[in-house]
PDB file with SEQRES, HELIX, SHEET and CRYST1 records, atoms N, CA, C and O in Angstrom:
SEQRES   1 A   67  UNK UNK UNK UNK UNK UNK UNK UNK UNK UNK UNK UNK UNK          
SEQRES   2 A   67  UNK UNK UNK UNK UNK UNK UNK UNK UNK UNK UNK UNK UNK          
SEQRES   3 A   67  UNK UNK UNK UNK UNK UNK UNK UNK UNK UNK UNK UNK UNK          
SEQRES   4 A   67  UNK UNK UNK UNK UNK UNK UNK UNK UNK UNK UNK UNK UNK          
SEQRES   5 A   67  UNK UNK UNK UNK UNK UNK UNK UNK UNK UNK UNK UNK UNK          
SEQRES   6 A   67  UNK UNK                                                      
HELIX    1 AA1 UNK A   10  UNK A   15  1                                   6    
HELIX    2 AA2 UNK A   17  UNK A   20  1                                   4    
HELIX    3 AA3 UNK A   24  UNK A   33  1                                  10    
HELIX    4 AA4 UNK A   54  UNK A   56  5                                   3    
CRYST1    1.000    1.000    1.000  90.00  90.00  90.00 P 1           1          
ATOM      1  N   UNK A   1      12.259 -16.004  -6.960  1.00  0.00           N  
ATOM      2  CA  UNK A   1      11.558 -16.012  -5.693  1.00  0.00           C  
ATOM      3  C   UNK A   1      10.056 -16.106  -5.932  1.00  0.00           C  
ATOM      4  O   UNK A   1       9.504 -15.589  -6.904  1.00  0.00           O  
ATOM      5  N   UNK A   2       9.606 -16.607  -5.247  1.00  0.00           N  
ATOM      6  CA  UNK A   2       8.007 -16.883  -4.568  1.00  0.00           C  
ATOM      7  C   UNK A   2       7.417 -15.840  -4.362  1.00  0.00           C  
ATOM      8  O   UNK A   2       8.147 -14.863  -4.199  1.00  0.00           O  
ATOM      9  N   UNK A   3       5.825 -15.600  -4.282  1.00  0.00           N  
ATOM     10  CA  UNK A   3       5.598 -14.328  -3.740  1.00  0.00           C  
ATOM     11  C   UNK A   3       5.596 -14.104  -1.840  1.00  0.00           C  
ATOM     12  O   UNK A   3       5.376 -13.035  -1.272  1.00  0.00           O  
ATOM     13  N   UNK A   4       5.934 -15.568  -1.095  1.00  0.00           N  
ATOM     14  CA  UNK A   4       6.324 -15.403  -0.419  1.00  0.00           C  
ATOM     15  C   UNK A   4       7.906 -15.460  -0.023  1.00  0.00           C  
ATOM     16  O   UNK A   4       8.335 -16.035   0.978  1.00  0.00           O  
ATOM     17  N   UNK A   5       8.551 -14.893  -0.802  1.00  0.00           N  
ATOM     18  CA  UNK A   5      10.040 -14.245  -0.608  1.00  0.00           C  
ATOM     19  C   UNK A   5      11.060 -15.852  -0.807  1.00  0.00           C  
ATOM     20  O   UNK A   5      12.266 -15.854  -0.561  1.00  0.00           O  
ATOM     21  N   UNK A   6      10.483 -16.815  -1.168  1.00  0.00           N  
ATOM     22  CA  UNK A   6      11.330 -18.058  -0.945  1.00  0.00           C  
ATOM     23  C   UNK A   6      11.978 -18.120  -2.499  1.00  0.00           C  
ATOM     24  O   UNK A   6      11.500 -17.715  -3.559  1.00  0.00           O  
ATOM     25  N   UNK A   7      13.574 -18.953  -2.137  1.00  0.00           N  
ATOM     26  CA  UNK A   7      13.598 -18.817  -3.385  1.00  0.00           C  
ATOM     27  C   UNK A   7      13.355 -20.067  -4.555  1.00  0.00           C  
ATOM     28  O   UNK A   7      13.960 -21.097  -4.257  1.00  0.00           O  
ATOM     29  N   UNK A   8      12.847 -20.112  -5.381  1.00  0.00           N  
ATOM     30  CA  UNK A   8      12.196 -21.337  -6.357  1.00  0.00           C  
ATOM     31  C   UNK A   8      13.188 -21.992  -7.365  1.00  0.00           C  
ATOM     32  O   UNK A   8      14.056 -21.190  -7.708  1.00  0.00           O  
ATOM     33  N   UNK A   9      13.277 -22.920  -7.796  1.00  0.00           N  
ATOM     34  CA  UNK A   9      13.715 -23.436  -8.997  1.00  0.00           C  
ATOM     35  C   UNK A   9      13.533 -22.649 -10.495  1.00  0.00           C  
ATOM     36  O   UNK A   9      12.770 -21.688 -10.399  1.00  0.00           O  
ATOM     37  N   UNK A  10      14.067 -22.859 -11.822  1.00  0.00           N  
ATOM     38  CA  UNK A  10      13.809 -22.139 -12.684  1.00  0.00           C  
ATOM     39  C   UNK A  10      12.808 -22.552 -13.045  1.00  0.00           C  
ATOM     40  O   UNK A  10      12.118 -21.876 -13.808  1.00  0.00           O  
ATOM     41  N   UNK A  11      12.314 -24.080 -12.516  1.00  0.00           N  
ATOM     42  CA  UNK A  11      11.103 -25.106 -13.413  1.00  0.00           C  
ATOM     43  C   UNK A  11       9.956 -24.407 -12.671  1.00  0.00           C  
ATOM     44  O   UNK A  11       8.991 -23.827 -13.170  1.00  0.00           O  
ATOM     45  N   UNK A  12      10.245 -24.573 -11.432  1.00  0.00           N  
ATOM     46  CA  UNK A  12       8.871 -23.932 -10.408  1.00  0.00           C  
ATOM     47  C   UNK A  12       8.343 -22.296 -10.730  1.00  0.00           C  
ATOM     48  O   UNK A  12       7.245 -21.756 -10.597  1.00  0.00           O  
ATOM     49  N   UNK A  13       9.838 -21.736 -11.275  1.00  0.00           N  
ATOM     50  CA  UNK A  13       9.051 -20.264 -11.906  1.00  0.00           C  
ATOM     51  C   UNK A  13       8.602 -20.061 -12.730  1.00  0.00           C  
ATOM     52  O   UNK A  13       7.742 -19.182 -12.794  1.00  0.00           O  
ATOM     53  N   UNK A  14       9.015 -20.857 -13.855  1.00  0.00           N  
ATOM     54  CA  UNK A  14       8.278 -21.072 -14.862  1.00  0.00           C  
ATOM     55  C   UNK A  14       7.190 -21.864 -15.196  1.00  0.00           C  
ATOM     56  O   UNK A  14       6.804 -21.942 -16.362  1.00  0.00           O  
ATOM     57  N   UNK A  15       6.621 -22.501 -14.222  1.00  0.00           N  
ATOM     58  CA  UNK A  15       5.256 -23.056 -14.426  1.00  0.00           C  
ATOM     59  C   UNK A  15       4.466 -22.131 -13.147  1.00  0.00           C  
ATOM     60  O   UNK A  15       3.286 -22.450 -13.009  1.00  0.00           O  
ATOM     61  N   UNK A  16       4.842 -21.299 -12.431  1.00  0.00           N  
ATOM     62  CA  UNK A  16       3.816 -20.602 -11.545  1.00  0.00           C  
ATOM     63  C   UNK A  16       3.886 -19.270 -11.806  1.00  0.00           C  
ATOM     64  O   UNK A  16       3.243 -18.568 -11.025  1.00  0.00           O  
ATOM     65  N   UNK A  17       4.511 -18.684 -12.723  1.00  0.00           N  
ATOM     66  CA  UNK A  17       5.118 -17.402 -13.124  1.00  0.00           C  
ATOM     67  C   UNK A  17       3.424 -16.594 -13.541  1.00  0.00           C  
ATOM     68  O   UNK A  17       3.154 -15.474 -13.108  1.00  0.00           O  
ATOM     69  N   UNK A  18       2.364 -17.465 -14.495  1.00  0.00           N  
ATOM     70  CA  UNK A  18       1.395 -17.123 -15.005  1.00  0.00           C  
ATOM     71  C   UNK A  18       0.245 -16.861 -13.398  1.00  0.00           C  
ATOM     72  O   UNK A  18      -0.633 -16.002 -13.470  1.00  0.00           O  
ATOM     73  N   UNK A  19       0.375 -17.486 -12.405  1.00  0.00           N  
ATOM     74  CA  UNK A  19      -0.678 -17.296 -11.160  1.00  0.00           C  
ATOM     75  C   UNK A  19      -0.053 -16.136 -10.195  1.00  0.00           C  
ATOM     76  O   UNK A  19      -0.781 -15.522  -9.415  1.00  0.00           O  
ATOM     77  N   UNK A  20       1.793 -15.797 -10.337  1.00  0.00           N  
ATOM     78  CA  UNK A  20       2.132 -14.788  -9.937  1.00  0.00           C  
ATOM     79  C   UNK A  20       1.897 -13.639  -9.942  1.00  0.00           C  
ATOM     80  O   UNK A  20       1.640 -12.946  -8.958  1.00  0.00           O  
ATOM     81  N   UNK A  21       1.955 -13.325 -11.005  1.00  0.00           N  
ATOM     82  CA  UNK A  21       2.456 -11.975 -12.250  1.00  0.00           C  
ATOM     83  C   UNK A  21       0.976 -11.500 -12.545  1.00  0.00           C  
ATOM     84  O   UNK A  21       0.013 -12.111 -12.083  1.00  0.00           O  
ATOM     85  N   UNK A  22       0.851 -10.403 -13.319  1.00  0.00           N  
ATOM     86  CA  UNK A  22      -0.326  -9.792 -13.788  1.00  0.00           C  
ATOM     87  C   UNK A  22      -0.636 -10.849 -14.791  1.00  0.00           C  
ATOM     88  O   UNK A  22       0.239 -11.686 -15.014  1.00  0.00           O  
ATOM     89  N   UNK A  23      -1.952 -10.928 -15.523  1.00  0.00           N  
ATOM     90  CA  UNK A  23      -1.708 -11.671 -16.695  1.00  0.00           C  
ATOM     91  C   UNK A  23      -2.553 -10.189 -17.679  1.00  0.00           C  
ATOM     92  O   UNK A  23      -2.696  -9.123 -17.079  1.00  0.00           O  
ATOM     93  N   UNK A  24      -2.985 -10.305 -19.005  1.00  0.00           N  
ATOM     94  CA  UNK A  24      -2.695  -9.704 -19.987  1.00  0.00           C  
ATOM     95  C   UNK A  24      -4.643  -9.257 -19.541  1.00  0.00           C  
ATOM     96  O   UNK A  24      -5.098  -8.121 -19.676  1.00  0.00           O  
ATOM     97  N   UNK A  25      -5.060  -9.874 -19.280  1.00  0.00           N  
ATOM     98  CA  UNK A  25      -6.308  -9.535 -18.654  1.00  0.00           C  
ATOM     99  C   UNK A  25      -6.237  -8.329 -17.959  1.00  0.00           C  
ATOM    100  O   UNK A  25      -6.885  -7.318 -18.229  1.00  0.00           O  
ATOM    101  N   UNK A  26      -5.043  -8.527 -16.622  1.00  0.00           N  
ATOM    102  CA  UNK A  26      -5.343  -7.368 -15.412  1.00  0.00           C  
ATOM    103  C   UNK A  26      -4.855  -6.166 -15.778  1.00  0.00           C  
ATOM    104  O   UNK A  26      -5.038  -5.156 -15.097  1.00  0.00           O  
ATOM    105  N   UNK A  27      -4.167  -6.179 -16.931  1.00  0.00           N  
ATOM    106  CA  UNK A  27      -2.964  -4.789 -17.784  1.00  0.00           C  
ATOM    107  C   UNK A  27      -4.756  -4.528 -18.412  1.00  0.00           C  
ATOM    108  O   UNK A  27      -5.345  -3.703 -17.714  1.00  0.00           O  
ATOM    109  N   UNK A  28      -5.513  -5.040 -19.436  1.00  0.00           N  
ATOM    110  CA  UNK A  28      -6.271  -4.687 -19.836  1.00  0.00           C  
ATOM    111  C   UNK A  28      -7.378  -3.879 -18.434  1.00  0.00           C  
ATOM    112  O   UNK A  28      -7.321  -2.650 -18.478  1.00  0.00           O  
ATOM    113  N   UNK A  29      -7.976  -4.248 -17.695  1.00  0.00           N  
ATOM    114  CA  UNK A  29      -8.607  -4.263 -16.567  1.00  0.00           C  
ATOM    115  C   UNK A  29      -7.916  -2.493 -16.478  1.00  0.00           C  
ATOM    116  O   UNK A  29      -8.479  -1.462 -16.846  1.00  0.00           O  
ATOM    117  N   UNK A  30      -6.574  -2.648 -15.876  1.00  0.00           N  
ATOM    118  CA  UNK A  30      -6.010  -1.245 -14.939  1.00  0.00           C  
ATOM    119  C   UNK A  30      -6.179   0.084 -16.344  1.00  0.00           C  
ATOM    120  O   UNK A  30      -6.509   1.266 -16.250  1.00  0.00           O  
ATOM    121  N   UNK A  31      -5.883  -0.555 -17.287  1.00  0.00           N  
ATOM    122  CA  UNK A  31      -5.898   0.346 -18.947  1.00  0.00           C  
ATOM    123  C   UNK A  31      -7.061   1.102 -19.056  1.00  0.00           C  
ATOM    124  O   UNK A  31      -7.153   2.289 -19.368  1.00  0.00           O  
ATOM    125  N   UNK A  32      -8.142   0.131 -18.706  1.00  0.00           N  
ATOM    126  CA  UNK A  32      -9.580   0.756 -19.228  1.00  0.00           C  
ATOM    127  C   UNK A  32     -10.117   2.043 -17.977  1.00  0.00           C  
ATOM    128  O   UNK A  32     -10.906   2.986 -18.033  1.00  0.00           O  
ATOM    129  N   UNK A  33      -9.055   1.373 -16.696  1.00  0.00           N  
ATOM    130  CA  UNK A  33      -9.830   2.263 -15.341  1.00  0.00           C  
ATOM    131  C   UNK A  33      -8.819   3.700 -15.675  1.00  0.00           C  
ATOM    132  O   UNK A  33      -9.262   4.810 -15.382  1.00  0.00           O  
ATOM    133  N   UNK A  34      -7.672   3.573 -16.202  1.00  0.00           N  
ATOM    134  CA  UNK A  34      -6.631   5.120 -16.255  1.00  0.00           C  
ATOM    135  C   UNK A  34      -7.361   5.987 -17.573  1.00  0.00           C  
ATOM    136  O   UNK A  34      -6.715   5.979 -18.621  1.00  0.00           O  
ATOM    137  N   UNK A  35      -8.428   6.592 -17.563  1.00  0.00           N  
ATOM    138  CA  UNK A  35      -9.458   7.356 -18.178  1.00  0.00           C  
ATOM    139  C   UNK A  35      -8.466   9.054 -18.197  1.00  0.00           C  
ATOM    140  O   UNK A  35      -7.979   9.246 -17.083  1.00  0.00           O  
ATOM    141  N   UNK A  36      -8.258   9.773 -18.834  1.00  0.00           N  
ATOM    142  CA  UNK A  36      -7.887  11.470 -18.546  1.00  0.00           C  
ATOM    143  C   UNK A  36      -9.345  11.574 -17.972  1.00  0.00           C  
ATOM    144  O   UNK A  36     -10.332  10.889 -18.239  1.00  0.00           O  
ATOM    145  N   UNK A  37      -9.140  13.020 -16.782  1.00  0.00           N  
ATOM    146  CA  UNK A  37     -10.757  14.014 -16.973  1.00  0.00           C  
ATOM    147  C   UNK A  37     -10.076  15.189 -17.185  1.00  0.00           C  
ATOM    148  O   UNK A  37      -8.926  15.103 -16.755  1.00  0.00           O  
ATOM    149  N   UNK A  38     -10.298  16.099 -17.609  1.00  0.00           N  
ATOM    150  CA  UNK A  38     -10.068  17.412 -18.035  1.00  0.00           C  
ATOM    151  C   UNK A  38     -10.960  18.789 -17.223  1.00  0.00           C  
ATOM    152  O   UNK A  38     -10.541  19.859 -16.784  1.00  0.00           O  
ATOM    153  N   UNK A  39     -12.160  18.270 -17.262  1.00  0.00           N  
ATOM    154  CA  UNK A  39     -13.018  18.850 -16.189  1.00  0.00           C  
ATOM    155  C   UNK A  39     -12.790  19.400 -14.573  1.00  0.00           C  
ATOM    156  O   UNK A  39     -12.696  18.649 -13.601  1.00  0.00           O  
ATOM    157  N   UNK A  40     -12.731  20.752 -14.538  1.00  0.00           N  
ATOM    158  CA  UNK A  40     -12.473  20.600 -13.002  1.00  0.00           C  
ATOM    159  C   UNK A  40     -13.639  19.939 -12.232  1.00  0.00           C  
ATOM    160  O   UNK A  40     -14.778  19.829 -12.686  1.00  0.00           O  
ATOM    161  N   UNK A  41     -13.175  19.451 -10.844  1.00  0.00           N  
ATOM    162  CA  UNK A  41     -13.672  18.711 -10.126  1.00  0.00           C  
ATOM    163  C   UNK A  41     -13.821  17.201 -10.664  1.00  0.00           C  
ATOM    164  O   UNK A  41     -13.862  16.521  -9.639  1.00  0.00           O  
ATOM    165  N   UNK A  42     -13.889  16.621 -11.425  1.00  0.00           N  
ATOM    166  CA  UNK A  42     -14.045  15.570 -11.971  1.00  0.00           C  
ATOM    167  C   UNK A  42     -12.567  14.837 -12.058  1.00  0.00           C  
ATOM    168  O   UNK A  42     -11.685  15.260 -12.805  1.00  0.00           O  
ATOM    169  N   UNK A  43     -12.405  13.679 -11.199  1.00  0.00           N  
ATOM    170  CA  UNK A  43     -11.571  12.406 -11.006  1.00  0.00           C  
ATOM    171  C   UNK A  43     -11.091  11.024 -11.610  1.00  0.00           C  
ATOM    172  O   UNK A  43     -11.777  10.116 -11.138  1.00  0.00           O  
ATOM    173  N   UNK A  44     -10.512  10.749 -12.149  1.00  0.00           N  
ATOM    174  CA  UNK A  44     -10.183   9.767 -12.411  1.00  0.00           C  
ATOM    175  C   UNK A  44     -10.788   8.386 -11.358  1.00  0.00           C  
ATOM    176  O   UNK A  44     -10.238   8.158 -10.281  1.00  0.00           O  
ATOM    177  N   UNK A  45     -11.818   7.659 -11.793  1.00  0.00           N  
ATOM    178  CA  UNK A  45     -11.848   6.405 -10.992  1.00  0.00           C  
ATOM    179  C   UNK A  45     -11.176   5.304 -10.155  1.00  0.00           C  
ATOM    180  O   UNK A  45     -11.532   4.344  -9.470  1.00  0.00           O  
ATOM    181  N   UNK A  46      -9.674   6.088 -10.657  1.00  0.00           N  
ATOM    182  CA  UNK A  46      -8.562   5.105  -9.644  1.00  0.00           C  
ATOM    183  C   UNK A  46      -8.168   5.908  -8.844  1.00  0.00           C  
ATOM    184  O   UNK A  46      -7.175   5.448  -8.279  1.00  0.00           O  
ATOM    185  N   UNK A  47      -8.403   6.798  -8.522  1.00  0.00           N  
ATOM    186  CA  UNK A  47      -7.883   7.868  -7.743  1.00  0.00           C  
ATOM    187  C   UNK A  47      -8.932   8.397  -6.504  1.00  0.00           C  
ATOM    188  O   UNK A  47     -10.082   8.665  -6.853  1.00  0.00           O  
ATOM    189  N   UNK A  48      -8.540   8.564  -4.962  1.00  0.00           N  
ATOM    190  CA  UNK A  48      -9.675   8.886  -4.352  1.00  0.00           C  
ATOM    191  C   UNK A  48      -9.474  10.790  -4.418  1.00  0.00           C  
ATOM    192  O   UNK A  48      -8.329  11.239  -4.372  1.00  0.00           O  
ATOM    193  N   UNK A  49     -10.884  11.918  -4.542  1.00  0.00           N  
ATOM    194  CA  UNK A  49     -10.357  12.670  -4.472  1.00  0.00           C  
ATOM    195  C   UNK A  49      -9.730  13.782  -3.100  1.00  0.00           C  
ATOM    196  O   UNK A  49      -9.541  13.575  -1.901  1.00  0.00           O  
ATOM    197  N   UNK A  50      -9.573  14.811  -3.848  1.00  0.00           N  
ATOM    198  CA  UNK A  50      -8.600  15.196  -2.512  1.00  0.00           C  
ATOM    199  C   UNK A  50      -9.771  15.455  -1.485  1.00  0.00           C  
ATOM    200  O   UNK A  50     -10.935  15.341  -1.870  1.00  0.00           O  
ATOM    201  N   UNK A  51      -9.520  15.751  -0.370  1.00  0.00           N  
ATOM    202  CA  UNK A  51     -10.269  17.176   0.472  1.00  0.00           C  
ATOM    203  C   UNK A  51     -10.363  18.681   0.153  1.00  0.00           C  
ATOM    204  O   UNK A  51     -11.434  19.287   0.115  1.00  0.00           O  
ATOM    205  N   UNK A  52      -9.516  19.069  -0.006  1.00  0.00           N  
ATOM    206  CA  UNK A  52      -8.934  20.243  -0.385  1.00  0.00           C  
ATOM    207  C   UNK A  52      -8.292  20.425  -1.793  1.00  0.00           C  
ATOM    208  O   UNK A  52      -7.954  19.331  -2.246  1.00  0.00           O  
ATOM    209  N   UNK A  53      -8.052  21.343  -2.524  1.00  0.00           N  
ATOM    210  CA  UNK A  53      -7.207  21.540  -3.683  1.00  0.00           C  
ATOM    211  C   UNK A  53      -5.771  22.191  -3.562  1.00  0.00           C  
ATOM    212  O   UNK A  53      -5.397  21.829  -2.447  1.00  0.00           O  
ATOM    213  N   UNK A  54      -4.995  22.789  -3.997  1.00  0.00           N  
ATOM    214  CA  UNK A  54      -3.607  22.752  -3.651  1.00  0.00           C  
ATOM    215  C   UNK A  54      -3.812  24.363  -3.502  1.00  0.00           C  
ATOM    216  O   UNK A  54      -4.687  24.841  -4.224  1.00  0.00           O  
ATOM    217  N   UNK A  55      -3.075  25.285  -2.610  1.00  0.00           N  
ATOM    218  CA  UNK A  55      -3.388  26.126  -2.107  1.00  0.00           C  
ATOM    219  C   UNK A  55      -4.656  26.891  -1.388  1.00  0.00           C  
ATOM    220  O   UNK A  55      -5.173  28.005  -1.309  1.00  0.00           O  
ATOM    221  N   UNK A  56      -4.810  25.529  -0.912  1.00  0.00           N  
ATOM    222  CA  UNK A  56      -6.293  26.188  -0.364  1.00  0.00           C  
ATOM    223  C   UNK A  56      -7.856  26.391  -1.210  1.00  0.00           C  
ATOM    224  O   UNK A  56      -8.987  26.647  -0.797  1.00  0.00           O  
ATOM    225  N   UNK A  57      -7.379  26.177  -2.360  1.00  0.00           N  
ATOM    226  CA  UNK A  57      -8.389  26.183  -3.431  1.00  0.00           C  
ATOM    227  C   UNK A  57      -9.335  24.847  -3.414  1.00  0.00           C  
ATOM    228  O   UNK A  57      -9.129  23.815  -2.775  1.00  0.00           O  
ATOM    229  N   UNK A  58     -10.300  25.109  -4.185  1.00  0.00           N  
ATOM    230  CA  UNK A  58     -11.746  24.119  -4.135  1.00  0.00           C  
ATOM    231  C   UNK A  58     -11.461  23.086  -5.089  1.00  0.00           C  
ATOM    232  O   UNK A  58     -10.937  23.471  -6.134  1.00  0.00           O  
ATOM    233  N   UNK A  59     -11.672  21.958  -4.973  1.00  0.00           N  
ATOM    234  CA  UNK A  59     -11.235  20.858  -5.834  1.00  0.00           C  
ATOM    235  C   UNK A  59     -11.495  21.003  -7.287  1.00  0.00           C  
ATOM    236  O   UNK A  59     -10.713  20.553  -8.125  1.00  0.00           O  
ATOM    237  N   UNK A  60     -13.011  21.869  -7.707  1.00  0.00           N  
ATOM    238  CA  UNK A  60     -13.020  22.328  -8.859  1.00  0.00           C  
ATOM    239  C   UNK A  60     -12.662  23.421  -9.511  1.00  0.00           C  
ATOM    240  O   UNK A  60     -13.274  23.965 -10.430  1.00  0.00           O  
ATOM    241  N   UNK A  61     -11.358  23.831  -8.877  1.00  0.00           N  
ATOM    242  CA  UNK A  61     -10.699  24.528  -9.557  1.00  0.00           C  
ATOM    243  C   UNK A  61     -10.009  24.272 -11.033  1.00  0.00           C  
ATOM    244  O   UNK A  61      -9.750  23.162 -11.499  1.00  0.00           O  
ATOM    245  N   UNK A  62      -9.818  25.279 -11.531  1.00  0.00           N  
ATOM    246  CA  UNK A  62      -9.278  24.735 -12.987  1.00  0.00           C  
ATOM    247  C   UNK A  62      -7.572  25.218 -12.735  1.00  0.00           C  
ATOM    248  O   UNK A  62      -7.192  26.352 -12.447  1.00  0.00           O  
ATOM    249  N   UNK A  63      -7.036  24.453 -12.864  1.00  0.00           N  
ATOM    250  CA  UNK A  63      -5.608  24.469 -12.620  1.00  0.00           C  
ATOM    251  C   UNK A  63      -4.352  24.549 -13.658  1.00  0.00           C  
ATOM    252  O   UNK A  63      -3.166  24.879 -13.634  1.00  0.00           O  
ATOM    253  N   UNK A  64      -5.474  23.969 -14.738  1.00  0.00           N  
ATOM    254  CA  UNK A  64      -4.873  24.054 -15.931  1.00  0.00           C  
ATOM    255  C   UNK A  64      -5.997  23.693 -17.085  1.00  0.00           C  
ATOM    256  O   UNK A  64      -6.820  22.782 -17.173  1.00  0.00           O  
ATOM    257  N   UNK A  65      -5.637  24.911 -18.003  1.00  0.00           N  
ATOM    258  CA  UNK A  65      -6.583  24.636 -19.034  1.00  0.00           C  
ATOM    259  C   UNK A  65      -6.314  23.186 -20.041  1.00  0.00           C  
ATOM    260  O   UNK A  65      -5.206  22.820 -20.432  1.00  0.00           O  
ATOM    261  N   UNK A  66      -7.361  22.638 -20.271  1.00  0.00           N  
ATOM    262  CA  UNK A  66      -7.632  21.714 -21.212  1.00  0.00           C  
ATOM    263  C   UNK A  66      -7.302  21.929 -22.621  1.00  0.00           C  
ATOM    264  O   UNK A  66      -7.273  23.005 -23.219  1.00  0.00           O  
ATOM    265  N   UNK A  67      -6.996  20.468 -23.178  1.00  0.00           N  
ATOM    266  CA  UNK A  67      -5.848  21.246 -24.343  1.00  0.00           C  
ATOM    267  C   UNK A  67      -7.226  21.140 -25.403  1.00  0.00           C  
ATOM    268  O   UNK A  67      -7.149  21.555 -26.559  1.00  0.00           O  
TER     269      UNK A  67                                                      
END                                                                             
């Protein structure tokens, strides 16, 4: 299938498969943005953060110690 849901030939998927799909670029790209933080309050760049922390607690809470 197409990325609009149609369904394609094996020839047509295999010559449009590379403009579909991620290519080895965008795996690199998402790799470099999934960073650990360990720090309370401090977020990961792919991630928006919360409002709140989980029981009512302040986002820079430490929730778990850093190894």
């Amino acid at each position: 299938m197409n990325p609009g849901g149609d369904v394609v030939s094996a020839e047509e998927w295999k010559a449009s498969r590379g403009a579909w799909l991620p290519t080895s670029d965008d795996q690199a790209y998402i790799e470099s943005l999934m960073k650990s933080h360990f720090e309370p309050g401090r977020f990961g760049p792919w991630i928006a953060p919360p409002t709140k922390g989980i029981d009512q607690k302040t986002t820079d809470f430490e929730y778990v110690k850093a190894p």
